[in-house]
Backbone as a chain_set.jsonl record, in Angstrom:
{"seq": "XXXXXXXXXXXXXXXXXXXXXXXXXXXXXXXXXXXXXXXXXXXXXXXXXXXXXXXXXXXXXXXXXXXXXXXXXXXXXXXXXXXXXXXXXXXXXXXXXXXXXXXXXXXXXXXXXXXXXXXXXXXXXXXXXXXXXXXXXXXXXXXXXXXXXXXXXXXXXXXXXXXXXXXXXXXXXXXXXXXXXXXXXXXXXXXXXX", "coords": {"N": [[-113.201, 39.846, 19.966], [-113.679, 42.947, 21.496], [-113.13, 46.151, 19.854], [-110.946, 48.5, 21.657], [-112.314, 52.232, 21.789], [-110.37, 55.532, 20.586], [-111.12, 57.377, 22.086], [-111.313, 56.202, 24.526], [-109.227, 54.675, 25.104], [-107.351, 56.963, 25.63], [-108.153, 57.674, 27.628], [-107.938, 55.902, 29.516], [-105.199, 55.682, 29.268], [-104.727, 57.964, 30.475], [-105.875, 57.472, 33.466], [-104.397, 55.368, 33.997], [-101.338, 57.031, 34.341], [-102.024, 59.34, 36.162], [-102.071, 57.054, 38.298], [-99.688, 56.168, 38.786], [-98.84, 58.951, 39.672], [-100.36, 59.647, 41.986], [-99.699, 57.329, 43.748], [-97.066, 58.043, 44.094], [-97.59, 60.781, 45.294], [-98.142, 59.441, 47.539], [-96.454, 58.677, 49.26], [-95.438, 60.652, 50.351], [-93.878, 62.327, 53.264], [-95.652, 62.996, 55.56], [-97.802, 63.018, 57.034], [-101.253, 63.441, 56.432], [-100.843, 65.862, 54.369], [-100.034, 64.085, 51.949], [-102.527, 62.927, 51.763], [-103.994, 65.087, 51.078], [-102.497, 65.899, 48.442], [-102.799, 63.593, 46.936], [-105.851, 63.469, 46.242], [-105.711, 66.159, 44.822], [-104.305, 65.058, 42.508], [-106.172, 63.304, 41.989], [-108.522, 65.023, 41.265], [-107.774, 65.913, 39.182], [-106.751, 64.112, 37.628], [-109.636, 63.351, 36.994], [-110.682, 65.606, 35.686], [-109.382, 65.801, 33.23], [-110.18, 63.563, 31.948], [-113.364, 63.903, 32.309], [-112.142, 65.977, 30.076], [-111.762, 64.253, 27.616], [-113.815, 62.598, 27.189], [-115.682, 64.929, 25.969], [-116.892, 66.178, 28.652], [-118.557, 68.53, 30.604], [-116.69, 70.364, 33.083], [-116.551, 71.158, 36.741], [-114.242, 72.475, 39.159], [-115.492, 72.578, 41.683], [-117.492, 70.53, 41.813], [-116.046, 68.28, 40.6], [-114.222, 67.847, 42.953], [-116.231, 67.103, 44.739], [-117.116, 65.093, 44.145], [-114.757, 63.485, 43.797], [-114.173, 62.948, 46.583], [-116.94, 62.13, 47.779], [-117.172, 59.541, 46.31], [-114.288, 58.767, 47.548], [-113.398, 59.947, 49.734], [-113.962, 59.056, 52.011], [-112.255, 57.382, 53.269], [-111.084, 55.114, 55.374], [-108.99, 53.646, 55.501], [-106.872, 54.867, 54.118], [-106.876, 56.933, 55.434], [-105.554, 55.658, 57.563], [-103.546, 54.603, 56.848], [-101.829, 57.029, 56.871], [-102.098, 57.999, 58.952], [-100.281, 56.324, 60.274], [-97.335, 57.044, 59.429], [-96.766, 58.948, 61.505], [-95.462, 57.608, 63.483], [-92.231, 57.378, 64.696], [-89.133, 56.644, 62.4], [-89.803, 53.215, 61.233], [-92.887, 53.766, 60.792], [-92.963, 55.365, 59.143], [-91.752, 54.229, 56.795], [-93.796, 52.16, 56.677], [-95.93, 53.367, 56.581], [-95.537, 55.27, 54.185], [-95.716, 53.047, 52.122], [-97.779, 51.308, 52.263], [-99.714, 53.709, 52.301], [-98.81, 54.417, 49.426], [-100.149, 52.494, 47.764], [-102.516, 51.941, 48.176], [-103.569, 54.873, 47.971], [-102.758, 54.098, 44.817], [-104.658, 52.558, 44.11], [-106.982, 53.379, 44.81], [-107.013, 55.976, 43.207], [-107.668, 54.541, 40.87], [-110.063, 53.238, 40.612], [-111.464, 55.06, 41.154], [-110.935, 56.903, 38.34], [-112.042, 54.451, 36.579], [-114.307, 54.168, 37.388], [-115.238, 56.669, 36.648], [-115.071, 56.338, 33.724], [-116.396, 54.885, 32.764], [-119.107, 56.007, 33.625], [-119.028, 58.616, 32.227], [-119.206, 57.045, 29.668], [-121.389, 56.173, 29.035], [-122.805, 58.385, 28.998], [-123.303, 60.124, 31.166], [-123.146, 62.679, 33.921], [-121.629, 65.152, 35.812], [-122.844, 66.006, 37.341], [-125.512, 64.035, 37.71], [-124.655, 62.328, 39.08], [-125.323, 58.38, 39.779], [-125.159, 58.215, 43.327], [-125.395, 55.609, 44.803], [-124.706, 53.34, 42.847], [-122.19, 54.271, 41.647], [-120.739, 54.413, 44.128], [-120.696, 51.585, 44.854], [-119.745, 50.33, 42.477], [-117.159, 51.88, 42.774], [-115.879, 50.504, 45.097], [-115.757, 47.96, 44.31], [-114.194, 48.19, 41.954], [-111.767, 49.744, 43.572], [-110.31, 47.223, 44.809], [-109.839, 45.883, 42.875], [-108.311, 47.972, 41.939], [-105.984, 47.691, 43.832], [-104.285, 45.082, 43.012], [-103.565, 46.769, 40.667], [-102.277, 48.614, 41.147], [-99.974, 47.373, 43.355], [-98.474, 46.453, 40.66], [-97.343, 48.695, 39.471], [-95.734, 49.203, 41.745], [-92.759, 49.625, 41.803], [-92.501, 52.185, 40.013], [-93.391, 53.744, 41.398], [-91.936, 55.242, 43.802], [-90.318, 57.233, 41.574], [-92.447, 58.221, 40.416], [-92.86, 60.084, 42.748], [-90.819, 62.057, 43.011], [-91.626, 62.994, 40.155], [-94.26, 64.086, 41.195], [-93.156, 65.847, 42.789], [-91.973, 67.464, 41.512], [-93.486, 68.325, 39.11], [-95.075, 69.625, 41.373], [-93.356, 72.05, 42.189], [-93.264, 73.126, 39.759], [-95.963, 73.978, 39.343], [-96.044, 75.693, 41.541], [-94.313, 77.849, 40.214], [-96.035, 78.551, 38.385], [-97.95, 79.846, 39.84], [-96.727, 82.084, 40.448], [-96.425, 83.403, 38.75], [-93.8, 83.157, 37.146], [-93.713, 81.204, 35.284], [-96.222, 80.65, 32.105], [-99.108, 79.855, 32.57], [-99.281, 78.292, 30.206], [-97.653, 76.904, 29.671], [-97.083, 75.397, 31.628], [-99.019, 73.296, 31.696], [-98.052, 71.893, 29.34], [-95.972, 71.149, 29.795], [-96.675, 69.529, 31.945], [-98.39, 67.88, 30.622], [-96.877, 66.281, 28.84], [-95.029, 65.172, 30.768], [-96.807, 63.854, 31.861], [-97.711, 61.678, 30.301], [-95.768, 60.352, 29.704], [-95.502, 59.103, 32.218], [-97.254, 57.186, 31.945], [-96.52, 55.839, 29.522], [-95.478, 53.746, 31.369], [-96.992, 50.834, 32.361]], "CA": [[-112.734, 40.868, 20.896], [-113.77, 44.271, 20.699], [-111.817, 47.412, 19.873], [-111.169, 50.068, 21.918], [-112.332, 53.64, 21.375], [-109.338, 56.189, 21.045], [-111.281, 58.284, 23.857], [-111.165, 54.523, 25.988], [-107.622, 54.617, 25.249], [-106.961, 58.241, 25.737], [-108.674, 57.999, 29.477], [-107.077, 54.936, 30.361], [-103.695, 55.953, 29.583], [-104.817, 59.218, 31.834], [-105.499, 56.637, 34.602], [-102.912, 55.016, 34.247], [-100.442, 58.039, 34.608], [-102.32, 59.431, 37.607], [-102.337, 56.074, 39.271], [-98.34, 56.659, 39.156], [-98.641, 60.221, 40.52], [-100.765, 59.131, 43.129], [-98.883, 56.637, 44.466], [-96.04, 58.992, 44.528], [-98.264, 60.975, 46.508], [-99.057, 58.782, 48.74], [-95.046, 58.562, 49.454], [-95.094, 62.224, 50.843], [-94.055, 61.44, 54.77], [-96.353, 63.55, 55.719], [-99.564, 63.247, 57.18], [-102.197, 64.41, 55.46], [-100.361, 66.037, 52.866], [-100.097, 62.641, 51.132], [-104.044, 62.957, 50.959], [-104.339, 66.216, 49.755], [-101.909, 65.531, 47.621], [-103.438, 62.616, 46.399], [-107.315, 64.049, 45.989], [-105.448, 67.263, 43.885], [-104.265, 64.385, 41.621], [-107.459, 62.59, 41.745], [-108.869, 65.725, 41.003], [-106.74, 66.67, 37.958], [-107.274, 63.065, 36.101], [-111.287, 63.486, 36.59], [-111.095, 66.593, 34.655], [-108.664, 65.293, 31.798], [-111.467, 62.369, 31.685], [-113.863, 65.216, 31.625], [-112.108, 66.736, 28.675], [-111.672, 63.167, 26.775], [-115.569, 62.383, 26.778], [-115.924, 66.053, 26.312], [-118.113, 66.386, 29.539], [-118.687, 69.851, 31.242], [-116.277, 70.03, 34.227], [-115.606, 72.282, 37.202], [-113.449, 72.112, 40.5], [-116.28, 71.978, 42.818], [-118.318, 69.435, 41.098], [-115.06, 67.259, 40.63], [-113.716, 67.279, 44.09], [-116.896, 66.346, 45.734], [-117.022, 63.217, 43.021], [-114.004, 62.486, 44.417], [-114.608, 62.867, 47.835], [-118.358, 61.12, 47.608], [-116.252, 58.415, 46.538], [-112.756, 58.274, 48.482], [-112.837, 60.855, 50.578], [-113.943, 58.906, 53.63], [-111.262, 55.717, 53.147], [-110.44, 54.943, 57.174], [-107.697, 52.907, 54.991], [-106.108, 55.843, 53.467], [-106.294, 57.846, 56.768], [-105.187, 54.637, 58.983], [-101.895, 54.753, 56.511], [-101.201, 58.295, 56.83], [-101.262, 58.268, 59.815], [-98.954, 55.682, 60.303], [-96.456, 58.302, 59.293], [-96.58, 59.603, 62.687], [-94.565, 56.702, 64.223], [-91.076, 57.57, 64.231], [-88.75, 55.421, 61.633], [-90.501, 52.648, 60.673], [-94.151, 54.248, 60.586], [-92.63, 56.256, 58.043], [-91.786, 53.69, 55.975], [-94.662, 51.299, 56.533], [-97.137, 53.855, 55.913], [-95.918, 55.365, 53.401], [-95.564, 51.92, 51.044], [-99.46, 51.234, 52.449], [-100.48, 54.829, 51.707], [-98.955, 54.66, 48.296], [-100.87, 51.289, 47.0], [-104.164, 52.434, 48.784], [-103.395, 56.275, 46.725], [-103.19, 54.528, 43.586], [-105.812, 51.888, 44.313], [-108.238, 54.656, 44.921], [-106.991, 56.683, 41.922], [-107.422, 53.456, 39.553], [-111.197, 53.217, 40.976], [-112.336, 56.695, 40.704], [-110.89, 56.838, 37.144], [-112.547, 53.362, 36.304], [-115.981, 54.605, 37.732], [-115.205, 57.923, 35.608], [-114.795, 56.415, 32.498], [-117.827, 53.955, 32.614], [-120.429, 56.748, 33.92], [-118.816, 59.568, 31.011], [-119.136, 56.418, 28.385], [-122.963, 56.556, 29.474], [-123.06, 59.777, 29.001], [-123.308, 60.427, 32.208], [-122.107, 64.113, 34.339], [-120.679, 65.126, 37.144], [-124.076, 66.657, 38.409], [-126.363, 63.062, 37.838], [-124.171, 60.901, 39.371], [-126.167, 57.578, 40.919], [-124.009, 57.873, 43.87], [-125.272, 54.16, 44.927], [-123.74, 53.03, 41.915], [-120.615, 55.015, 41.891], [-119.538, 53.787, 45.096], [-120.628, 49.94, 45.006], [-118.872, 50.322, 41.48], [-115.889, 52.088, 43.165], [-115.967, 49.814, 45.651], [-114.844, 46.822, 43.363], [-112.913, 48.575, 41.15], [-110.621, 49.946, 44.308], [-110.217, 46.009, 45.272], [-108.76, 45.486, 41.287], [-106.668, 48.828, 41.78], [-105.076, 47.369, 44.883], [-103.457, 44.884, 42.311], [-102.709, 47.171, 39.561], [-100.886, 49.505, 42.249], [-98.949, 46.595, 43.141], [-97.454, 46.079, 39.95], [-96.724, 49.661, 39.347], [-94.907, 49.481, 42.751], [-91.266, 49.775, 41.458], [-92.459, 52.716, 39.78], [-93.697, 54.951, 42.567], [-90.779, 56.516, 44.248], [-90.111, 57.786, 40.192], [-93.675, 59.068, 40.47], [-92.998, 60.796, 43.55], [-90.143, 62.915, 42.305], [-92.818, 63.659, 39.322], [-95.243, 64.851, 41.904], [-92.538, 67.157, 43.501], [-91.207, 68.394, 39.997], [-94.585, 69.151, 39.437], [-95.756, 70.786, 42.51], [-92.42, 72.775, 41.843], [-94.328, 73.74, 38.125], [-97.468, 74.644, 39.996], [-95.81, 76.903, 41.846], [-93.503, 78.419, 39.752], [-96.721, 79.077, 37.65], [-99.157, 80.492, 40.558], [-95.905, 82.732, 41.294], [-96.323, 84.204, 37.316], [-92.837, 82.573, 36.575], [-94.257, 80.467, 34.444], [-96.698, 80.677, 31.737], [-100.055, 78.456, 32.428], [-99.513, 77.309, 29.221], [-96.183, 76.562, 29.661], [-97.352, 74.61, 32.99], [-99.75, 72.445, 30.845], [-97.448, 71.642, 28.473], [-94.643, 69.989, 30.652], [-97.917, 68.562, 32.872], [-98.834, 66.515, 29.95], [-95.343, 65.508, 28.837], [-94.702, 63.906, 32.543], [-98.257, 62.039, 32.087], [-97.684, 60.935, 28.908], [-94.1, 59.391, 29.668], [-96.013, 57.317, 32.942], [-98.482, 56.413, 31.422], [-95.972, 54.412, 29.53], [-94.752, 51.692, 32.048], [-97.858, 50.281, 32.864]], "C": [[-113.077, 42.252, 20.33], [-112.858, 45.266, 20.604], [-112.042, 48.318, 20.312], [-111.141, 51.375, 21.406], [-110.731, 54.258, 21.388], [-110.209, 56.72, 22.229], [-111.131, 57.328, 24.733], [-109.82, 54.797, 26.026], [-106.947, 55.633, 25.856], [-107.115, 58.549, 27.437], [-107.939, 56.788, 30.391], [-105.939, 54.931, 30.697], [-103.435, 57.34, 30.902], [-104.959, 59.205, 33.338], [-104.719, 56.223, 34.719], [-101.52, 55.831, 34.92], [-100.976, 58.717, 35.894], [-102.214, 57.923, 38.36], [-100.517, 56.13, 39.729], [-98.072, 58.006, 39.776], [-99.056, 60.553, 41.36], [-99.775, 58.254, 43.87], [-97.336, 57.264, 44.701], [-96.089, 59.791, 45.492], [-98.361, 60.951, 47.674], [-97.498, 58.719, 49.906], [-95.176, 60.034, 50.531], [-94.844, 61.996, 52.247], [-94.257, 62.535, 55.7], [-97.663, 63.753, 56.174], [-100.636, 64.166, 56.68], [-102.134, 65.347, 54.673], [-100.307, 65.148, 52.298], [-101.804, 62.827, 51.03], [-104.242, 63.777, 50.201], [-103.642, 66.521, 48.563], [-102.636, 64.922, 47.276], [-104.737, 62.889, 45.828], [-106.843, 64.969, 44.779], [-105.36, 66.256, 42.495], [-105.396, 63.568, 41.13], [-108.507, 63.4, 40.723], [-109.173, 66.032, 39.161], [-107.096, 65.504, 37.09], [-108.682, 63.158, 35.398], [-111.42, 64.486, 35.565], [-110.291, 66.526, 33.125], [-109.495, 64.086, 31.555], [-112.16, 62.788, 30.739], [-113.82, 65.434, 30.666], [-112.216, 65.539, 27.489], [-113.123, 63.093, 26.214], [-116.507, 64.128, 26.679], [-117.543, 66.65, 27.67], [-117.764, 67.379, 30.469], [-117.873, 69.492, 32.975], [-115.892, 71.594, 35.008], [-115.44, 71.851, 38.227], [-114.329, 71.685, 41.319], [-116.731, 71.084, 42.811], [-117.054, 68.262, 41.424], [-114.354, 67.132, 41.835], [-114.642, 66.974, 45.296], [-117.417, 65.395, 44.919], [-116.498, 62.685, 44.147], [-113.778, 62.411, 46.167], [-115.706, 62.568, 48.115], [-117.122, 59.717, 47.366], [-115.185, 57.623, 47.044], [-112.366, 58.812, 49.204], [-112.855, 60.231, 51.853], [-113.297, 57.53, 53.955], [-110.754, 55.889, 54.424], [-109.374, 54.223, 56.577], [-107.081, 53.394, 55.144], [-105.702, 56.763, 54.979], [-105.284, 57.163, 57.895], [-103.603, 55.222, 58.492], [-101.354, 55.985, 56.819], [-101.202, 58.651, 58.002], [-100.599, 57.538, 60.645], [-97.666, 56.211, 60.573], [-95.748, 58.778, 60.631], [-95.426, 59.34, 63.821], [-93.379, 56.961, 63.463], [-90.516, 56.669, 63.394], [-89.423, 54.2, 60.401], [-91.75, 52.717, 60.66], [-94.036, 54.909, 59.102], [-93.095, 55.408, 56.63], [-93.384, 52.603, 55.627], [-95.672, 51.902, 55.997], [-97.328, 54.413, 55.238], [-96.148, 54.754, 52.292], [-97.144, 51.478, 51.151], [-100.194, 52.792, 51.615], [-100.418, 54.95, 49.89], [-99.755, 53.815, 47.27], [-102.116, 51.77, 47.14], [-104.429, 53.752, 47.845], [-103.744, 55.214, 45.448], [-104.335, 53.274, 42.87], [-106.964, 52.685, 43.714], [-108.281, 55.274, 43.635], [-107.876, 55.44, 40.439], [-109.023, 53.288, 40.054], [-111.906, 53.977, 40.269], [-111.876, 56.985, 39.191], [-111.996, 55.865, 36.895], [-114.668, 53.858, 36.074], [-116.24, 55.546, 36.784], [-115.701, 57.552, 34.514], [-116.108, 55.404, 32.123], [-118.998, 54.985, 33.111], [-119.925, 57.71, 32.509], [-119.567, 58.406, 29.373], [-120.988, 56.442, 28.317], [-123.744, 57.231, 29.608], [-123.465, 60.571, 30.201], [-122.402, 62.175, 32.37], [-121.829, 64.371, 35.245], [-121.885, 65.449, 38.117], [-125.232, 65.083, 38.452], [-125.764, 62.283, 37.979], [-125.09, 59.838, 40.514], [-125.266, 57.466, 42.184], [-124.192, 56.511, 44.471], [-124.19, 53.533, 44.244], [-122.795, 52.902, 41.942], [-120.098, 53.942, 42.938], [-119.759, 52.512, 45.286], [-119.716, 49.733, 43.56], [-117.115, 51.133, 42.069], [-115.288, 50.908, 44.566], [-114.662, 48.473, 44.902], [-113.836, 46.915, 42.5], [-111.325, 48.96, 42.362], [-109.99, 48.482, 44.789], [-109.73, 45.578, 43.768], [-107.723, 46.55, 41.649], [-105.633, 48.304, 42.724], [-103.69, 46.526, 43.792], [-102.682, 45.512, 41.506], [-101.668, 47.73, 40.156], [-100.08, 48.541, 42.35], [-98.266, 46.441, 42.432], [-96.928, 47.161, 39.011], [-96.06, 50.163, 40.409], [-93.47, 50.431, 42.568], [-91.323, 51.569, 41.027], [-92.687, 54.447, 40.305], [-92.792, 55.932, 43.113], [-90.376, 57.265, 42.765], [-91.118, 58.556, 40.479], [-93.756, 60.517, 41.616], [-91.933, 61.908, 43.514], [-90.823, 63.699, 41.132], [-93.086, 64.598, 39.902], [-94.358, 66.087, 42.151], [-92.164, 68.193, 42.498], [-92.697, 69.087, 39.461], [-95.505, 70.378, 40.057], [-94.372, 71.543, 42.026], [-92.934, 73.91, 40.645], [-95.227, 74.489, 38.797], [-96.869, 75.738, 40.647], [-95.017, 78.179, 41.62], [-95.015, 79.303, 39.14], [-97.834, 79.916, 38.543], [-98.434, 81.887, 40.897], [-95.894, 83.984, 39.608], [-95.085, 83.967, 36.763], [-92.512, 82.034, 35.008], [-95.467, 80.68, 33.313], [-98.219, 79.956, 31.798], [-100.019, 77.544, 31.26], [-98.456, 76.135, 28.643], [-95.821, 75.191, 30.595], [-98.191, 73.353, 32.044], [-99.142, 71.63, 29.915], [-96.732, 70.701, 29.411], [-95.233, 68.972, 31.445], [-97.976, 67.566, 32.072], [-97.703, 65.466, 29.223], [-95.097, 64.469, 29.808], [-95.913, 63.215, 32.625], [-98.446, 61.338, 30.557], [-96.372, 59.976, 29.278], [-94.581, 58.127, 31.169], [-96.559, 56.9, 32.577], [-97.896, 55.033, 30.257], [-95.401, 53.033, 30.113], [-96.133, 51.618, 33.056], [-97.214, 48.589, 33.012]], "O": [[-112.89, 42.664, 19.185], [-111.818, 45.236, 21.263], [-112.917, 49.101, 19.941], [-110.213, 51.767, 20.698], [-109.879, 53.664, 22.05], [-109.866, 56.392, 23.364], [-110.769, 57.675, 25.857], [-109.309, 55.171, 27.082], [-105.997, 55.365, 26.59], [-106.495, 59.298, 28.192], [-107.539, 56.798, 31.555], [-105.438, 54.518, 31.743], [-102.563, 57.588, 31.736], [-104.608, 60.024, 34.187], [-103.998, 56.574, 35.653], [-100.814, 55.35, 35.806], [-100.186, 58.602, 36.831], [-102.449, 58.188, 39.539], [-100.176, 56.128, 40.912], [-97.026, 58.134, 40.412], [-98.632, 61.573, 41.903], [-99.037, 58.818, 44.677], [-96.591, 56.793, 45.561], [-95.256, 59.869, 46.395], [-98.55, 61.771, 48.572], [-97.575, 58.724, 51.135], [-94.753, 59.891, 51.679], [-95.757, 61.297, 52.688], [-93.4, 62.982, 56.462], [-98.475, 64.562, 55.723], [-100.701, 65.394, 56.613], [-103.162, 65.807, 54.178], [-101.056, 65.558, 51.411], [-102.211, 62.839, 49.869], [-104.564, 63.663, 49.018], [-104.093, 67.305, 47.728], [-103.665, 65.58, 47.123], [-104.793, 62.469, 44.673], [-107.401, 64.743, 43.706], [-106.097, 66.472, 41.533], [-105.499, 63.213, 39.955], [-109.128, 62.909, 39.781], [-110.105, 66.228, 38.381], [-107.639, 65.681, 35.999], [-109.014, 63.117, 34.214], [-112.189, 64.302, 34.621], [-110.635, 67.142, 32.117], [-109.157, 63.629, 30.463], [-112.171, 62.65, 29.516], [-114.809, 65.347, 29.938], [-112.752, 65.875, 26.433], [-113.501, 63.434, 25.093], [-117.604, 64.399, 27.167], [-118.627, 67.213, 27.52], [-116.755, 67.217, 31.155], [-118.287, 68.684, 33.806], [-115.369, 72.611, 34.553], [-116.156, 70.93, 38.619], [-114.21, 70.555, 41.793], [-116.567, 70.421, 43.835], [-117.138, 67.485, 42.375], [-113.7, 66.089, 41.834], [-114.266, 66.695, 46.434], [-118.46, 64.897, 45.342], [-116.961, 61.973, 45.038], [-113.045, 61.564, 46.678], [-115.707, 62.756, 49.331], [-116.439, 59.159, 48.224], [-115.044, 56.4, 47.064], [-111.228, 58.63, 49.639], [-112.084, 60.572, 52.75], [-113.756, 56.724, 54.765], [-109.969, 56.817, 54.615], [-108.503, 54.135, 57.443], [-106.308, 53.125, 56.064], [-104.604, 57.108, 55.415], [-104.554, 57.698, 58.73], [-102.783, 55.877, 59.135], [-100.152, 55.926, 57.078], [-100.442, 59.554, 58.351], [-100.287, 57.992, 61.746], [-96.987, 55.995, 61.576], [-94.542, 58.946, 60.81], [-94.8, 60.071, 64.588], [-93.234, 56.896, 62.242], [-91.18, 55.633, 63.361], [-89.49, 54.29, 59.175], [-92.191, 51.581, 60.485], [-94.87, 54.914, 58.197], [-94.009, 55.565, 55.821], [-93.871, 52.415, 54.512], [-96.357, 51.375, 55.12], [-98.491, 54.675, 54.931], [-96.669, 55.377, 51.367], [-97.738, 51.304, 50.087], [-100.949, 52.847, 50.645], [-101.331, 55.331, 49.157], [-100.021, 54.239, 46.146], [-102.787, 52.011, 46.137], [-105.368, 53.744, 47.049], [-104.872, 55.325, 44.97], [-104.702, 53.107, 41.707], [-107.589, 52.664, 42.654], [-109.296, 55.224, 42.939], [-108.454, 55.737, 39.394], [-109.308, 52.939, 38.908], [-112.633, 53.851, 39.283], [-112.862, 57.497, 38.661], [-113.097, 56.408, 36.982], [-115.598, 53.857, 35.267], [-117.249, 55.464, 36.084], [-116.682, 58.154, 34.078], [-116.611, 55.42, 30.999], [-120.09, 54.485, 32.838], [-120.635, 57.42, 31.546], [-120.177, 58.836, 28.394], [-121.583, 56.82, 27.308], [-124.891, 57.156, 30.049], [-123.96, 61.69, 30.064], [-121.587, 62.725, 31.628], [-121.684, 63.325, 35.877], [-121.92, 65.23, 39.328], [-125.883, 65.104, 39.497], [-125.917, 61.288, 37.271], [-125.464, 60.168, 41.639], [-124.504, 56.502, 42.117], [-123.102, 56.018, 44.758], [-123.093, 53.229, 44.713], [-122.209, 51.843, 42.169], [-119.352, 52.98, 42.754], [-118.907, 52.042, 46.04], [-118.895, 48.82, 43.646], [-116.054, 50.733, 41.589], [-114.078, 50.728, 44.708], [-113.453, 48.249, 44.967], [-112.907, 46.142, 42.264], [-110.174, 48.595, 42.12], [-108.876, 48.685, 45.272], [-109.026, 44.572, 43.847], [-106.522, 46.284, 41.702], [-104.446, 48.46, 42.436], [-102.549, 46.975, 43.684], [-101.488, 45.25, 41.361], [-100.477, 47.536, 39.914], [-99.223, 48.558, 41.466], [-97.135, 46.214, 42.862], [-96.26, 46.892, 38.013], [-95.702, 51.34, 40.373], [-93.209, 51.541, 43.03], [-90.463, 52.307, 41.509], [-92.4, 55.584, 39.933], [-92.841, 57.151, 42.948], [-89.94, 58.356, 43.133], [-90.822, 59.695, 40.842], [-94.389, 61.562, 41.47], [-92.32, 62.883, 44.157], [-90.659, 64.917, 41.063], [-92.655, 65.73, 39.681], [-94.722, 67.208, 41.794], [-92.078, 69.414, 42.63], [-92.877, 70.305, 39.464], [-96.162, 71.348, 39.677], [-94.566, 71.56, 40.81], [-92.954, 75.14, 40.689], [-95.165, 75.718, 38.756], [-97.235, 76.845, 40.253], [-94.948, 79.18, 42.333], [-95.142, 80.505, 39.375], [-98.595, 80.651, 37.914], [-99.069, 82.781, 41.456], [-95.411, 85.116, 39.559], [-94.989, 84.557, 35.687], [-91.693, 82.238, 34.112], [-96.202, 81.287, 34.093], [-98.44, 79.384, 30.731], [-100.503, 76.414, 31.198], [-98.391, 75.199, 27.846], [-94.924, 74.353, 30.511], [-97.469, 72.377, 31.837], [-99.724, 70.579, 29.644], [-97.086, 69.544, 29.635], [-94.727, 67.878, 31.695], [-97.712, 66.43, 32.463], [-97.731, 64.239, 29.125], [-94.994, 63.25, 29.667], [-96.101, 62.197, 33.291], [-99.309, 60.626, 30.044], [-96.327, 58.795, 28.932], [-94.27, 56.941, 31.278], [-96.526, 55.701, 32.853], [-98.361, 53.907, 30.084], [-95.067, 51.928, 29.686], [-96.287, 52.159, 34.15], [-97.906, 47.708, 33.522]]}, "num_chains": 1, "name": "protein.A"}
């Protein structure tokens, strides 16, 4: 058996912890806030990837990754807007939206961390590749989401305590560095109950 890298370890546990703050996400009962939610977080792991395999990252680059790869899920949209239906739409779509969220998340990491290990960058991505490789990997995340179920509504209090951070810090409240700090605290502590 071989042994994993710390940077393998370091990116996996970074999937891992977004795949819980996604699926929290995905909770939002909300139409299409639960995506853009979800993409911001998608966003945010790619570039803590990024920094792991130290590979050159910026916003634009990284949110049309992740939108080349998951942006056009008729899944993700079907669930959200589910939502719409009074009561039980709510619920149904957001327990669909949140598996499908951290499906997707657990993909687009996956894909991440096998094109960075390849030295791969955000600008020569094969996007064939990518998405027949995200492809299969979102069809494994479906499981993993599943059995970080329990843990989702937790995640989704995250997200809000979070977005709360974010905007304390866009408001000058906060310190950015201060914001970073407590960010990686709350993805370090999901990233334990895998």
């Amino acid at each position: 058996m071989s042994e994993i890298s710390p940077q393998r370890l370091e990116a996996e546990q970074t999937v891992n912890a977004h795949i819980l703050w996604s699926m929290g996400g995905g909770l939002i009962p909300f139409p299409l806030m639960d995506i853009a939610a979800v993409t911001a977080i998608q966003v945010d792991m790619l570039k803590q990837i990024a920094d792991v395999y130290e590979v050159d990252f910026s916003r634009s680059h990284g949110k049309t990754y992740v939108t080349a790869l998951a942006g056009s899920s008729l899944a993700r949209l079907g669930a959200s807007a589910i939502k719409l239906i009074p009561g039980v739409g709510s619920v149904i779509g957001g327990l669909s939206m949140s598996v499908l969220s951290g499906a997707s998340t657990y993909g687009i990491g996956q894909v991440s961390i096998r094109h960075f290990e390849s030295d791969g960058n955000l600008v020569d991505v094969d996007l064939d590749w990518a998405k027949t490789a995200y492809a299969r990997a979102f069809e494994t995340g479906k499981t993993v989401a599943e059995g970080f179920k329990g843990r989702a509504k937790q995640a989704r209090t995250t997200v809000e305590a979070l977005n709360e951070l974010r905007r304390r810090r866009d408001s000058g409240e906060i310190t950015p560095e201060f914001y970073e700090t407590q960010k990686q605290q709350v993805l370090r502590e999901l990233a334990r109950f895998k």
